[in-house]
PAZAPA-4460 file (N, C-alpha, C; in steps of 0.05 Angstrom, whole numbers, plus 32768, in hexadecimal, padded with zeros to 4 digits):
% residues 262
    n_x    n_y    n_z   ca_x   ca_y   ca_z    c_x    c_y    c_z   seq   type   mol
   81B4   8068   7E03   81B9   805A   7DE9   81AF   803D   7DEB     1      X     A
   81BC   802E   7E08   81AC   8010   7E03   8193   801C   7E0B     2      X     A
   8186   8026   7E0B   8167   8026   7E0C   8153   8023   7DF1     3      X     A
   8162   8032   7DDC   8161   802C   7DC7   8166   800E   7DB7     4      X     A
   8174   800B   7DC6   8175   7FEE   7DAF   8161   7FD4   7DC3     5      X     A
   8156   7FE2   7DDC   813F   7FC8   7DEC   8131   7FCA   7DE8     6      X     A
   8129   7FE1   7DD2   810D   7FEC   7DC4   8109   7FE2   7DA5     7      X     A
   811D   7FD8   7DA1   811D   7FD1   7D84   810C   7FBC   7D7E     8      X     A
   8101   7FBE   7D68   80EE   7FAB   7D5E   80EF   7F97   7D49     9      X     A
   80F7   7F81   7D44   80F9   7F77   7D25   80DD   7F61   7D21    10      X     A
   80D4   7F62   7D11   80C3   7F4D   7D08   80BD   7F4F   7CEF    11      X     A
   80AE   7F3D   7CE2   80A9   7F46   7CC9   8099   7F57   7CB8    12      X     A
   8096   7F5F   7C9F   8085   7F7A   7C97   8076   7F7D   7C85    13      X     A
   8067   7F89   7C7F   8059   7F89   7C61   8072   7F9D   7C4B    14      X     A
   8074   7F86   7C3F   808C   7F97   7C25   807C   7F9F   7C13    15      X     A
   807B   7FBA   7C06   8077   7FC6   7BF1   8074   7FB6   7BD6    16      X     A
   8087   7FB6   7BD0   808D   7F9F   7BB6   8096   7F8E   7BC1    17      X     A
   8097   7F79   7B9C   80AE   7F5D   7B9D   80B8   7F60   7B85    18      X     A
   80D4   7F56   7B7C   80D7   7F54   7B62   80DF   7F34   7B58    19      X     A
   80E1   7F32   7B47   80ED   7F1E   7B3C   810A   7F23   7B28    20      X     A
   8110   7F05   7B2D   8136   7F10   7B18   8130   7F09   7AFA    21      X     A
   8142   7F1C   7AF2   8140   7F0E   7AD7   815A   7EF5   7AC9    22      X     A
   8155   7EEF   7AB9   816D   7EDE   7AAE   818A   7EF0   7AAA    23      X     A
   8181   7F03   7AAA   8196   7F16   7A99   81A5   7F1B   7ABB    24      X     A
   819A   7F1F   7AD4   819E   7F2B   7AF0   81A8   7F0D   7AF5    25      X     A
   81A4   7EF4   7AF1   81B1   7EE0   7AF3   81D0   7EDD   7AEB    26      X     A
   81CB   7EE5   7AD5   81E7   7EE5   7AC3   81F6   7EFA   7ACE    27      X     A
   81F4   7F10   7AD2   8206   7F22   7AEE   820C   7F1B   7B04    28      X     A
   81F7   7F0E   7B11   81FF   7F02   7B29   8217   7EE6   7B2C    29      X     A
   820E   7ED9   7B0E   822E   7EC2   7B10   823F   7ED7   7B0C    30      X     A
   823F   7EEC   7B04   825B   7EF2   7AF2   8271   7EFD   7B0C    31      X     A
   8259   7F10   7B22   825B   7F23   7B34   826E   7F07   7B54    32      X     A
   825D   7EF3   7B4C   8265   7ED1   7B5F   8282   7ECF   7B58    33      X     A
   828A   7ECC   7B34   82AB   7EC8   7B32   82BB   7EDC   7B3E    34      X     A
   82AD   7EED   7B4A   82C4   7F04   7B54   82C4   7F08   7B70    35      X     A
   82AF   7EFB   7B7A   82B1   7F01   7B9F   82CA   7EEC   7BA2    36      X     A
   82C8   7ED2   7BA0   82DE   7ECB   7BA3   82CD   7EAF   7BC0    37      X     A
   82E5   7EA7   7BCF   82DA   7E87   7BE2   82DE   7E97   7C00    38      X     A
   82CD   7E8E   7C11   82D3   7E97   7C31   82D6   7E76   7C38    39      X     A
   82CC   7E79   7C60   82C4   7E6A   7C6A   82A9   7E58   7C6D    40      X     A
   829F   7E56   7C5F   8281   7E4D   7C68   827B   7E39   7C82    41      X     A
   828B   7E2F   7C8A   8283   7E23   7CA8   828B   7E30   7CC2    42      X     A
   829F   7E48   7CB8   82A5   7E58   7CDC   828E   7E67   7CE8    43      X     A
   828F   7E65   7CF7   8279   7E73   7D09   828D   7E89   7D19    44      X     A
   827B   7E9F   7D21   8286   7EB9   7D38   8277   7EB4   7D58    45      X     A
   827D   7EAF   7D60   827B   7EB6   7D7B   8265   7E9F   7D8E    46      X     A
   8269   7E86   7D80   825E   7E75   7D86   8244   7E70   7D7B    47      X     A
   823D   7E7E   7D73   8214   7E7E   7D6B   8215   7E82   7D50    48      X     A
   8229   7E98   7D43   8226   7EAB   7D25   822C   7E9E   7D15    49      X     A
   821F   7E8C   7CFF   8227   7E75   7CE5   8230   7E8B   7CCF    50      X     A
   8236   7E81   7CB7   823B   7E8D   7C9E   821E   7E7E   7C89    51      X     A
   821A   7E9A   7C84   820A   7E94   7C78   820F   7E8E   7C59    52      X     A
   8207   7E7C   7C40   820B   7E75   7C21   81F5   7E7F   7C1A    53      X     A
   81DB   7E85   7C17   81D3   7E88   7C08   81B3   7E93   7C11    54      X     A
   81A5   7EA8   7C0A   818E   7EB8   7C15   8176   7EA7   7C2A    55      X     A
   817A   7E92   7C1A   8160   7E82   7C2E   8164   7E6E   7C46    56      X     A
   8181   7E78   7C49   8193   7E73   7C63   818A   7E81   7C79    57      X     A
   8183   7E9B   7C7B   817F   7EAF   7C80   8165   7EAB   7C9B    58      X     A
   816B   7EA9   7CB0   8154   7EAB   7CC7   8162   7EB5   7CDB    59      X     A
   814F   7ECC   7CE8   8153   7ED8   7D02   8160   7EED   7CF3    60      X     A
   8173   7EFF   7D11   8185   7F10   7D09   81A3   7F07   7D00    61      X     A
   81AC   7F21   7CEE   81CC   7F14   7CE5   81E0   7F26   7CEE    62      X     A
   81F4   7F29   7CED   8208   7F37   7CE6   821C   7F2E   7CD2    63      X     A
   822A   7F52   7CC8   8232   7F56   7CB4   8250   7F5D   7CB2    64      X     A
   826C   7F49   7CA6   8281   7F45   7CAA   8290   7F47   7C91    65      X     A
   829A   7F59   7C97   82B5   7F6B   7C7E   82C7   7F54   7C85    66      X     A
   82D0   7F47   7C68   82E8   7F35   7C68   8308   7F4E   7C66    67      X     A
   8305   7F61   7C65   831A   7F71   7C66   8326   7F67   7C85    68      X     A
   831C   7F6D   7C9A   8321   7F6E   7CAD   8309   7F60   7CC5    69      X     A
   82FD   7F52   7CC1   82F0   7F41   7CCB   82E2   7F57   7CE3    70      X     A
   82D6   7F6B   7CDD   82C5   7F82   7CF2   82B2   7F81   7CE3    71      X     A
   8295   7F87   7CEE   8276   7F86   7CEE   8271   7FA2   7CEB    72      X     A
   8261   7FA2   7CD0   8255   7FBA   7CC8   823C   7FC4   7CE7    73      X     A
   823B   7FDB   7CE9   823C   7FEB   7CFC   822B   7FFF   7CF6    74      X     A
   8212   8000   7D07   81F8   8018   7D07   8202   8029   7D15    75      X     A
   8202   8048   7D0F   8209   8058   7D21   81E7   8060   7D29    76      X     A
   81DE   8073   7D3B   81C9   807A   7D41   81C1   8091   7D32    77      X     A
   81D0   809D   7D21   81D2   80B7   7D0C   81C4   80B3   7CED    78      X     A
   81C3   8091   7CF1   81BA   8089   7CD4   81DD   808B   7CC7    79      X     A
   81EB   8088   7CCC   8200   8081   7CBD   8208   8064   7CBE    80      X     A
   8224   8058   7CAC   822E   803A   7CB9   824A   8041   7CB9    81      X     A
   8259   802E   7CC7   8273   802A   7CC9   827C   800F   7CCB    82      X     A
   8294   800C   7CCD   829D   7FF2   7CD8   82A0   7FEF   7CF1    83      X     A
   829A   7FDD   7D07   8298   7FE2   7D23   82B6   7FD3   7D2A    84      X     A
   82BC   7FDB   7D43   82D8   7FCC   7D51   82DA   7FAC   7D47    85      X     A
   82EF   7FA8   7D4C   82F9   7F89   7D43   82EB   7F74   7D62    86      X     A
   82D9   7F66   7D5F   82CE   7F58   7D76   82DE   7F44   7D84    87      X     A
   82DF   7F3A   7D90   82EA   7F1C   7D96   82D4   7F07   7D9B    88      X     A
   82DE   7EF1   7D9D   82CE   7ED5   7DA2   82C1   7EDC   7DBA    89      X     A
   82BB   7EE8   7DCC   82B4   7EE8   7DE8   829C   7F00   7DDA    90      X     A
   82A3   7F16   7DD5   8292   7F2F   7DDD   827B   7F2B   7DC4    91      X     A
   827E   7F1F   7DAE   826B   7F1B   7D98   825E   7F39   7D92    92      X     A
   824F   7F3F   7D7F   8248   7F59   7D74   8233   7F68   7D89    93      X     A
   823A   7F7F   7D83   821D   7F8F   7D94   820E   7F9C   7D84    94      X     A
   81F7   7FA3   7D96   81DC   7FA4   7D82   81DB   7FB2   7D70    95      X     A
   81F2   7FCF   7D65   81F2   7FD5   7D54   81FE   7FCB   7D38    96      X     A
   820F   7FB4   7D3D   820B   7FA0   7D22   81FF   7F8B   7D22    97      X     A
   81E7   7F88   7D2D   81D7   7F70   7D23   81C3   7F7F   7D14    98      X     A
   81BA   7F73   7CFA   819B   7F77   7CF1   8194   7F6C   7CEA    99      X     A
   8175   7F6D   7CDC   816A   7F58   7CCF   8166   7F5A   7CB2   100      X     A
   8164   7F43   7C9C   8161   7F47   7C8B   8142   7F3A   7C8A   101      X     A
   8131   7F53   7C79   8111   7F4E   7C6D   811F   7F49   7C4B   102      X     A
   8111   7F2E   7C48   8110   7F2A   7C2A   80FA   7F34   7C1F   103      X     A
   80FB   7F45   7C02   80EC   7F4A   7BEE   80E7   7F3A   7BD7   104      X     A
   80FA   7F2A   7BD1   80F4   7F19   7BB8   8104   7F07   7BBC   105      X     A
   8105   7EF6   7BA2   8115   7EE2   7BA4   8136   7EE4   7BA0   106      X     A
   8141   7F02   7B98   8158   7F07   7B95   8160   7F1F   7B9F   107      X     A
   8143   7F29   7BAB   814C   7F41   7BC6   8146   7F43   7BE1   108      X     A
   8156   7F5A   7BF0   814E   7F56   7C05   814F   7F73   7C14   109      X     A
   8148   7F76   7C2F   814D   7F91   7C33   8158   7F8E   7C55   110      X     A
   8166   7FA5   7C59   8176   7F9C   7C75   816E   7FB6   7C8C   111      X     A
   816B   7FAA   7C9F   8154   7FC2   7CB2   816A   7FBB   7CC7   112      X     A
   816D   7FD3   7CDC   818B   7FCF   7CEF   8180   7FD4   7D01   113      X     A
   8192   7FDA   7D19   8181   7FD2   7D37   816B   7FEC   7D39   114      X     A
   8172   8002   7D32   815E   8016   7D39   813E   801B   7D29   115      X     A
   8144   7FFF   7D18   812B   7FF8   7D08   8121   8011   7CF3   116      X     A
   8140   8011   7CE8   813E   8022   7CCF   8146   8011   7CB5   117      X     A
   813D   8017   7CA3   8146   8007   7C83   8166   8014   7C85   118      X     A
   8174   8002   7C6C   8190   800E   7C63   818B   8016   7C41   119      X     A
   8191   802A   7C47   8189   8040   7C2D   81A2   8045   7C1D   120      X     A
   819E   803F   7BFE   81B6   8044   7BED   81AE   805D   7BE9   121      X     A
   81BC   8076   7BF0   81BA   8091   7BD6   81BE   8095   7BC1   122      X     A
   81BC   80A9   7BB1   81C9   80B1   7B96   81E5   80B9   7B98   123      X     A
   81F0   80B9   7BAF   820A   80C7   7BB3   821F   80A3   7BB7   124      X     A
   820D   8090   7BB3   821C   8076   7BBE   8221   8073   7BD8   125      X     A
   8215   8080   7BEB   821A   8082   7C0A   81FF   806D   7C11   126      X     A
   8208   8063   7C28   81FB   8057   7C3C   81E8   805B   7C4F   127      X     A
   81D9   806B   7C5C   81C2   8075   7C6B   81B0   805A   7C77   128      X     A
   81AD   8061   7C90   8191   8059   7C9B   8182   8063   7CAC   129      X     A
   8170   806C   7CA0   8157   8076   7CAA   8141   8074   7C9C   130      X     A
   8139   805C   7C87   8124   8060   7C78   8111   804B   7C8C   131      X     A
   80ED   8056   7C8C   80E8   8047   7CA4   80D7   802B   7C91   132      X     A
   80D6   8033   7C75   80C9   8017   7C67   80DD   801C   7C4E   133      X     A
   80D1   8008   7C41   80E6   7FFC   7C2B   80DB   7FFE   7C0C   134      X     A
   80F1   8012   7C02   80E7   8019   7BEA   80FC   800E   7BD6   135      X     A
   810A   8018   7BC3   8116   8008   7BAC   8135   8006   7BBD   136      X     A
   8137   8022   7BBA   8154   802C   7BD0   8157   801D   7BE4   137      X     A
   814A   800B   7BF1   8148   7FFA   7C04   8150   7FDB   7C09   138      X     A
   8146   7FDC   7BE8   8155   7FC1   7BE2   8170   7FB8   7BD2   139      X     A
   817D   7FA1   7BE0   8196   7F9C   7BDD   8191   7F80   7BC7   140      X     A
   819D   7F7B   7BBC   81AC   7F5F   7BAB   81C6   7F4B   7BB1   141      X     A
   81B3   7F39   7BBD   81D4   7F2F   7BCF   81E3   7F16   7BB8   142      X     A
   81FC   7F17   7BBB   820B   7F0A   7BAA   8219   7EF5   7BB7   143      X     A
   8219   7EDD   7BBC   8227   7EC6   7BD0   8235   7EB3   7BC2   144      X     A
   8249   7EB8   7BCB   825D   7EA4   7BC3   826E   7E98   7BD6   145      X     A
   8268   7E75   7BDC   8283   7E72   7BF3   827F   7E77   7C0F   146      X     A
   8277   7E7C   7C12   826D   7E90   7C32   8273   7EA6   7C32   147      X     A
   8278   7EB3   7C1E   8279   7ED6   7C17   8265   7EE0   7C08   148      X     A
   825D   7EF5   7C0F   8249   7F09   7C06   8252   7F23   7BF9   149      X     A
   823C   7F2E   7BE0   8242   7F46   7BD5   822C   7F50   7BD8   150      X     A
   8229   7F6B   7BDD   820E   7F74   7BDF   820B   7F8D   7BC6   151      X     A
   81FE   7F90   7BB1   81F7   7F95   7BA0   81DF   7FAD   7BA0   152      X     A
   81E1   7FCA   7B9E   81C9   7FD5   7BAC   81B4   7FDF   7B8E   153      X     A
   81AB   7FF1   7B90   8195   7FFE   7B7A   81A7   8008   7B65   154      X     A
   81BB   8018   7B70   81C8   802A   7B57   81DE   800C   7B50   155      X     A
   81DF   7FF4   7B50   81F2   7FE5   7B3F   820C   7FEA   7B4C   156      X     A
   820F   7FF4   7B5F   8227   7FF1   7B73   8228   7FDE   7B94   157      X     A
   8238   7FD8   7B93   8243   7FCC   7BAC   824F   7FD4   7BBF   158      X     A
   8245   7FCF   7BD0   8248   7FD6   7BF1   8266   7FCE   7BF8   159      X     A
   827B   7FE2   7C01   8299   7FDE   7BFB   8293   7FEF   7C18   160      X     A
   82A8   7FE5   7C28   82B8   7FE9   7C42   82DB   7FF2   7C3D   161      X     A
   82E2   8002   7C47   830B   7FFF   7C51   830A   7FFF   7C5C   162      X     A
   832A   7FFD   7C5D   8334   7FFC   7C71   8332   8011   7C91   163      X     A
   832A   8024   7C87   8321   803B   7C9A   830A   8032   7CA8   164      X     A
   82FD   801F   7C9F   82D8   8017   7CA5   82CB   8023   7CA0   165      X     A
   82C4   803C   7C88   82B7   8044   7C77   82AD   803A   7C69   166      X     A
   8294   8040   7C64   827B   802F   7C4D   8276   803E   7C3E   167      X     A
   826B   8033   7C24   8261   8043   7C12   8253   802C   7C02   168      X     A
   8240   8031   7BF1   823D   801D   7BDB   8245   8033   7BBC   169      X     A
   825B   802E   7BAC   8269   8042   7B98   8274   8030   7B8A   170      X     A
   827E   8015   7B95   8290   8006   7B83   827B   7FFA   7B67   171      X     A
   8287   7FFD   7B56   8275   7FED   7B3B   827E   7FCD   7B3B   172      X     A
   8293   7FC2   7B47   8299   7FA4   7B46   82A5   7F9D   7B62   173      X     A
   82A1   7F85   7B61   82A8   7F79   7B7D   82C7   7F7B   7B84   174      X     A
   82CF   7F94   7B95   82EC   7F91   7B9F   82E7   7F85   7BBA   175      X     A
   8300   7F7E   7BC2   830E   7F71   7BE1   82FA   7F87   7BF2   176      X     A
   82ED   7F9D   7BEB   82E1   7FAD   7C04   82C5   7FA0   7BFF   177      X     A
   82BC   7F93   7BE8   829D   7F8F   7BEE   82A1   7F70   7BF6   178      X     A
   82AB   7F61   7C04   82AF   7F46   7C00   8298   7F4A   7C1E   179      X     A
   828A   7F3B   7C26   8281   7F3A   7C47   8276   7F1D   7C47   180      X     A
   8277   7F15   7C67   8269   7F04   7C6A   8254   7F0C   7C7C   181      X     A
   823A   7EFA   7C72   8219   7F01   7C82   8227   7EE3   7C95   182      X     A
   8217   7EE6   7CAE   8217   7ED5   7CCC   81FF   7ED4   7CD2   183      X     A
   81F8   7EBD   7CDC   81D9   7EBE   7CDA   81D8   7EAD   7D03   184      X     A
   81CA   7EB8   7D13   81CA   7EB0   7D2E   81AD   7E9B   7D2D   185      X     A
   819A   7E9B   7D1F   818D   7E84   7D1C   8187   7E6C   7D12   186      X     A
   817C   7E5C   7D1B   817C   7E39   7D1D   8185   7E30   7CF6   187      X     A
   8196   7E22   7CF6   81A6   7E18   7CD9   818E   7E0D   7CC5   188      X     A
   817B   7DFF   7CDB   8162   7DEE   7CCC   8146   7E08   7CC0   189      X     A
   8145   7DFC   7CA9   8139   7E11   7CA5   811C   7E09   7CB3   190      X     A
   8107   7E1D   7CB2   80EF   7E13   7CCB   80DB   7E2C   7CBB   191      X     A
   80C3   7E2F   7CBC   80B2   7E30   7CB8   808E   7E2F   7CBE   192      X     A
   8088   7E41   7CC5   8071   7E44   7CD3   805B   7E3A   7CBB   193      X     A
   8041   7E39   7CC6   8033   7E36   7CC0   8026   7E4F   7CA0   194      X     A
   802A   7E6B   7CB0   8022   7E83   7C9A   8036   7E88   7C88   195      X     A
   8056   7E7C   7C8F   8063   7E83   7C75   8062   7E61   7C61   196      X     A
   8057   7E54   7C73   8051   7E43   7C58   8034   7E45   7C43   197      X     A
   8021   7E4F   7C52   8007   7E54   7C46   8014   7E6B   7C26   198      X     A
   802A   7E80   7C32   8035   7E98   7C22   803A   7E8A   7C0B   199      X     A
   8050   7E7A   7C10   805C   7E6D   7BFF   8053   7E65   7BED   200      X     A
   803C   7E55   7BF4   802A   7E42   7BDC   8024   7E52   7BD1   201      X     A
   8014   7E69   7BDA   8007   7E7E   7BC9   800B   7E8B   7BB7   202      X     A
   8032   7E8F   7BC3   8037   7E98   7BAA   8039   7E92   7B83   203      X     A
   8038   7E74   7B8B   8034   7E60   7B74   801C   7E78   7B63   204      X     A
   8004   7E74   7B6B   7FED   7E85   7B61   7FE9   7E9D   7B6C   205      X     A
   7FE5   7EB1   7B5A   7FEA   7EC9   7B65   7FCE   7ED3   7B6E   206      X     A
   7FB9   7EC4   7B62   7FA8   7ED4   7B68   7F9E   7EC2   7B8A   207      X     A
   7FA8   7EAC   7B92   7FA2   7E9C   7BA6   7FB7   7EAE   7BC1   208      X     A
   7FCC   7EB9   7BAB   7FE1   7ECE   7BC5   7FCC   7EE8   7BCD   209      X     A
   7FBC   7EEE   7BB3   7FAA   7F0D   7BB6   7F9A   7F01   7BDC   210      X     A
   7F86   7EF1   7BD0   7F72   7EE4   7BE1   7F7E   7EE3   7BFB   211      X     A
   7F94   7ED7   7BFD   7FA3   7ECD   7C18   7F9E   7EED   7C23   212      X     A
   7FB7   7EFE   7C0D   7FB8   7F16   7C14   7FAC   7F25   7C22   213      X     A
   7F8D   7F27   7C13   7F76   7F35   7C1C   7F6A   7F24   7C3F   214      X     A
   7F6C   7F19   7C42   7F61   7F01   7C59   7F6F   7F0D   7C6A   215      X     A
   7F8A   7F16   7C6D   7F97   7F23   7C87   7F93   7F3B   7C8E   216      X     A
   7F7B   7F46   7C84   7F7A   7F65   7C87   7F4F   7F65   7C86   217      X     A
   7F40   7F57   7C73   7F2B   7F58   7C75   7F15   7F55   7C94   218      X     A
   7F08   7F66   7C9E   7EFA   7F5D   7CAB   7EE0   7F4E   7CB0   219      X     A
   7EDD   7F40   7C93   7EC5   7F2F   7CA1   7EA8   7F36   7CA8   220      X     A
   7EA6   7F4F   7CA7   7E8B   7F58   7CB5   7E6C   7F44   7CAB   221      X     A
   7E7A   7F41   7C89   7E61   7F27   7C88   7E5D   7F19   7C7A   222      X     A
   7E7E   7F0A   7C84   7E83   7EEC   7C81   7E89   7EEC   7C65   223      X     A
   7E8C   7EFC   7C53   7E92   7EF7   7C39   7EB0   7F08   7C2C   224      X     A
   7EB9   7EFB   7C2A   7EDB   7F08   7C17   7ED6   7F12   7BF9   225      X     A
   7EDE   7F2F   7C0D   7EDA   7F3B   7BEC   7EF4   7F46   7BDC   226      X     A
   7EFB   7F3D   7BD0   7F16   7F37   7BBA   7F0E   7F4B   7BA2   227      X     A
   7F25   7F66   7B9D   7F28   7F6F   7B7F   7F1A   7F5B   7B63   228      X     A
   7F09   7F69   7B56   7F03   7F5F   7B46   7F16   7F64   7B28   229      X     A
   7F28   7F71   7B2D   7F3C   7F7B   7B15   7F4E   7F5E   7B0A   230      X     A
   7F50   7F5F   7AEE   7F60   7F43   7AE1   7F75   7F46   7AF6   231      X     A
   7F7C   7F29   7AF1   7F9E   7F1D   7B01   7FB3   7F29   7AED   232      X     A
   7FAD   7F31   7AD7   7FCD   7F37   7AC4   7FD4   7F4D   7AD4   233      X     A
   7FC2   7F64   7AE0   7FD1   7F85   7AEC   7FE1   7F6E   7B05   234      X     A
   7FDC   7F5E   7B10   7FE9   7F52   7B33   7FFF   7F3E   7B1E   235      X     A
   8001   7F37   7B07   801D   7F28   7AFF   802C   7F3E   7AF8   236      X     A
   8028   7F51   7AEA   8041   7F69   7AE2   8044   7F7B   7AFA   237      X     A
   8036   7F7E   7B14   8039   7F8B   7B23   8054   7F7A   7B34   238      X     A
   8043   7F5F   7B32   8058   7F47   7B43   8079   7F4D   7B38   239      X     A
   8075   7F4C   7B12   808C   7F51   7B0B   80A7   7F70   7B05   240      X     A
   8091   7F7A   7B12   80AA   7F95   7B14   80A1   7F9D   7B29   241      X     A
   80A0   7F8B   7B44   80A8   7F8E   7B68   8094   7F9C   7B6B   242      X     A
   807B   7FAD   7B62   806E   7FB5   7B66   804B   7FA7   7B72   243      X     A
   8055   7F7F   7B80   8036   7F79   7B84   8027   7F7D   7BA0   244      X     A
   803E   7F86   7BB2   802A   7F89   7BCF   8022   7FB1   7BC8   245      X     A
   802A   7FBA   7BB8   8022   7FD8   7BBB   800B   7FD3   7BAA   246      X     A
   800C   7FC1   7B97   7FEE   7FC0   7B85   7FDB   7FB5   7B9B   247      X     A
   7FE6   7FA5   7B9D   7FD1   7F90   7BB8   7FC1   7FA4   7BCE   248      X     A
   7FCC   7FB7   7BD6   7FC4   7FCE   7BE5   7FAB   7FD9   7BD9   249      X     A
   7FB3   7FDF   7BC1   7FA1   7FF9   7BB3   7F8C   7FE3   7BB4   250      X     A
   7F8A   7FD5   7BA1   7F73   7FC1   7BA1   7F65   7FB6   7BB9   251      X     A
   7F7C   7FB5   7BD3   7F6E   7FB6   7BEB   7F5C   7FCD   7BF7   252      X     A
   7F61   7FE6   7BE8   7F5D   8007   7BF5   7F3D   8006   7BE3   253      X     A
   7F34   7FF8   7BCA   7F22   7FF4   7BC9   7F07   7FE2   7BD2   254      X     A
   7F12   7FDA   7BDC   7EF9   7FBF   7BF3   7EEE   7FCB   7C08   255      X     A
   7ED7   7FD4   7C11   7EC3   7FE4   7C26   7ED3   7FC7   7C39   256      X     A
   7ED1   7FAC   7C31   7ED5   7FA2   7C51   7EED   7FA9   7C5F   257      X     A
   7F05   7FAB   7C4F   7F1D   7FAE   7C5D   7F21   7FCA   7C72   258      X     A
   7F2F   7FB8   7C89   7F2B   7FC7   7CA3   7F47   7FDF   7CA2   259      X     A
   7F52   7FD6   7C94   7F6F   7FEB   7C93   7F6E   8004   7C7C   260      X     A
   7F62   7FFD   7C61   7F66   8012   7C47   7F4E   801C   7C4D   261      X     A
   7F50   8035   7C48   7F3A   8046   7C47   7F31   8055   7C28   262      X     A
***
């Protein structure tokens, strides 16, 4: 079993889509905030683990803490979750509740666990992981309030724990089982490389994000970048219903230079 988790891999990925919120997904999200209710925002777990406020807090790996009973949501190796044992200050979490969160947008995100599987909402409101990329089911909506978190999945339900340490996402509103706090084990300052700031800017112009886009995958054979000639409005409505790195693809799958689409 630890052999499995010294094999594990996290870095970052090419996401499928992105979406954006709307005003109306704003206005749920305060409403969904009056009901989580206030935590701790300055305790830390186990010497290293902060509380995290708010998504762009968010570096390195985290773990995931049921205010019911202060236990860390828990990967089994079956693709199931649970609540894991109650830790103490000394032993801190093991590798089956740490993961990482990959952001998709600016109001989502998606959560990959040690065995470097996605966490999958079903149609049944159950929990699963084993998805190996990230599709809608994949992504979560996090709700922060206080140093407490709600996690909000595809079907408009929330991720609820008991007292048993059973999961499910089924609840339609925030009860005492969906309350959690995210812990974040890396540096408080936020920091920044060189390529996620080039991203960033880019994103300002979409068609300057295409170009970037295309540049990490083109090979060059002679010296000239060759970029989709299709209008920018298909890459803004693609942008806006989470669908712009799957457009970005296709339009990539048409370029003779690119070394990856065929």
């Amino acid at each position: 079993m630890e052999d499995a988790y010294r094999k594990t891999k996290t870095g970052k990925l090419s996401i499928k889509g992105q979406s954006v919120g709307t005003s109306s997904r704003r206005r749920k999200k305060r409403k969904h905030k009056e009901a989580i209710g206030s935590g701790d925002p300055e305790s830390t777990r186990h010497g290293v683990w902060w509380v995290v406020n708010e998504l762009e807090d968010i570096r390195g790996r985290v773990i995931i803490e049921s205010t019911l009973n202060n236990r860390y949501l828990y990967a089994m190796d079956t693709g199931g979750f649970h609540l894991g044992d109650l830790r103490n200050e000394i032993e801190g979490p093991e590798p089956p509740e740490i993961f990482t969160i990959v952001k998709v947008s600016e109001t989502q995100f998606s959560i990959k666990s040690a065995y470097d599987k996605y966490l999958t909402v079903t149609s049944a409101g159950e929990i699963i992981g084993r998805a190996e990329a990230i599709g809608t089911r994949e992504m979560w909506e996090p709700i922060f309030q206080e140093g407490m978190i709600a996690f909000q999945g595809v079907n408009k339900r929330f991720l609820t724990a008991d007292e048993n340490g059973d999961v499910s996402v089924a609840s339609p509103t925030v009860v005492p089982g969906s309350k959690f706090r995210m812990l974040c084990c890396g540096p408080r300052e936020k920091e920044k490389d060189t390529k996620q700031v080039e991203e960033d800017e880019a994103e300002d112009d979409i068609r300057n994000f295409e170009v970037n886009y295309v540049k990490k995958f083109q090979s060059y054979q002679d010296r000239r970048l060759r970029v989709a000639n299709e209008d920018n409005p298909s890459l803004k409505k693609a942008k806006d219903t989470g669908r712009l790195h799957e457009t970005l693809l296709d339009r990539r799958s048409k370029m003779k230079a690119d070394r990856y689409c065929k």
